[in-house]
Every structure is written in structure tokens, then in C-alpha cells.
C-alpha positions as CSV (number, residue, x, y, z in Angstrom):
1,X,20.6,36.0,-65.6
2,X,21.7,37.0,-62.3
3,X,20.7,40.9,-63.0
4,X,17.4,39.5,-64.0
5,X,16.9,37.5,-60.8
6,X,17.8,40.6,-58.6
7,X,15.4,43.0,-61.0
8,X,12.6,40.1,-60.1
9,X,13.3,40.3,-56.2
10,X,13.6,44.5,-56.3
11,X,10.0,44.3,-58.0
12,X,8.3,42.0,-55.4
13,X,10.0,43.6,-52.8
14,X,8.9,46.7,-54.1
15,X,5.0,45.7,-54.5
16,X,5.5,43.9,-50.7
17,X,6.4,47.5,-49.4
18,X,4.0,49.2,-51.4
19,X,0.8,46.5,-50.2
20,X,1.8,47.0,-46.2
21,X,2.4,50.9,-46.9
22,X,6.4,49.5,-45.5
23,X,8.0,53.1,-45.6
24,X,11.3,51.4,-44.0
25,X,11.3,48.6,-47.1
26,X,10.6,51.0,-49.2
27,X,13.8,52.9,-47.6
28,X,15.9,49.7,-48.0
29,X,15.2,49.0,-51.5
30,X,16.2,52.4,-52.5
31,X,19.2,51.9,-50.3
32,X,19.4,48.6,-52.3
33,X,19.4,49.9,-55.6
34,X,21.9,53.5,-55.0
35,X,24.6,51.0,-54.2
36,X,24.0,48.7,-57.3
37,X,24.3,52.1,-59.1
38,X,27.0,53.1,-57.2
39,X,29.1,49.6,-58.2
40,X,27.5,49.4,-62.3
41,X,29.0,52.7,-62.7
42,X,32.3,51.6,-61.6
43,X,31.9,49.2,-63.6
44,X,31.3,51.0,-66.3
45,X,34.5,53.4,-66.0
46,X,36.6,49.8,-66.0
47,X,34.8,49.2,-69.2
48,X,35.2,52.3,-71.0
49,X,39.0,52.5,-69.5
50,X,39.6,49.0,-70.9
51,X,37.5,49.4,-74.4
52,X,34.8,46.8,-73.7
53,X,32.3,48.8,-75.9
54,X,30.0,46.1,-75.5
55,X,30.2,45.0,-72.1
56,X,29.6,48.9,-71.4
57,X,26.3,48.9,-73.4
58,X,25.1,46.3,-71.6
59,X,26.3,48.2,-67.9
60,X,24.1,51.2,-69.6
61,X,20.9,49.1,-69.9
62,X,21.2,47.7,-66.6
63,X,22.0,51.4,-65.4
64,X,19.2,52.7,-67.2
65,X,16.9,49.7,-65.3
66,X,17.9,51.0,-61.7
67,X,17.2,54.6,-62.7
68,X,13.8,53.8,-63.8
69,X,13.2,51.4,-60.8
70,X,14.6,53.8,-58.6
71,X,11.7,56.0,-59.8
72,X,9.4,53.2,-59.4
73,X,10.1,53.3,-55.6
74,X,10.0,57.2,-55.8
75,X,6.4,56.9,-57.1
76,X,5.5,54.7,-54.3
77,X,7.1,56.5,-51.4
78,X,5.0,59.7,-52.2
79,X,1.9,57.8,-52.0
80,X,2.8,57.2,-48.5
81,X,4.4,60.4,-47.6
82,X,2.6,62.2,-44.5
């Protein structure tokens, strides 16, 4: 529930940015989002080292959710790219 809270704030933090053209959001959110990956990951390595199979899946999806968001904010930074 908590993932789902912080995927809901990344997204209307991500169409704020993208209405106001708000290159230094858009800059925060990735910054945002490489340090969530940064932290699921090691996550993930505590998982796998401890055998939680299925707490690791779940890390995967949410891993799999910042790499796709991440491209989200990609998309929209190269709109405004001078």
C-alpha cells in the first residue's frame, strides 16, 4: 500500500513537472526514483541471500515499476530539452 501511495505521488509529480515544463522537478523525481532503485535492489540481494523467493518477486515488480517510470520522466525531459 505504501509503494502504491509513492507510485501515485511520482505520477502527479511527474504530470505537475511536465504541465509547468519544471526541468528541475523533473530532475528531482528522477533523483527520487535512482535512490528507491538504489535501496529495492538492496533489498532484493537481502532477499535472495535469505531465500525469500517471494518477497523478491514482489521487489522485481516494484523494480520493474521504477524502471518503466524512470522512462516515463525520460520521455518527458526530452520534450523539454533545449
Amino acid at each position: 500500500a505504501d509503494f502504491l501511495m509513492e507510485q501515485m505521488e511520482w505520477r502527479e509529480g511527474l504530470e505537475e513537472a511536465d504541465r509547468a515544463g519544471d526541468t528541475c522537478g523533473l530532475n528531482r523525481l528522477d533523483l527520487q526514483i535512482g535512490q528507491q532503485r538504489a535501496g529495492k535492489l538492496a533489498e532484493l540481494e537481502r532477499m535472495f541471500a535469505a531465500g525469500d523467493l517471494a518477497a523478491a518477486a514482489q521487489q522485481v515488480r516494484k523494480l520493474m515499476f521504477l524502471e518503466r517510470f524512470s522512462d516515463d520522466v525520460d520521455e518527458v525531459r526530452e520534450r523539454y530539452a533545449v
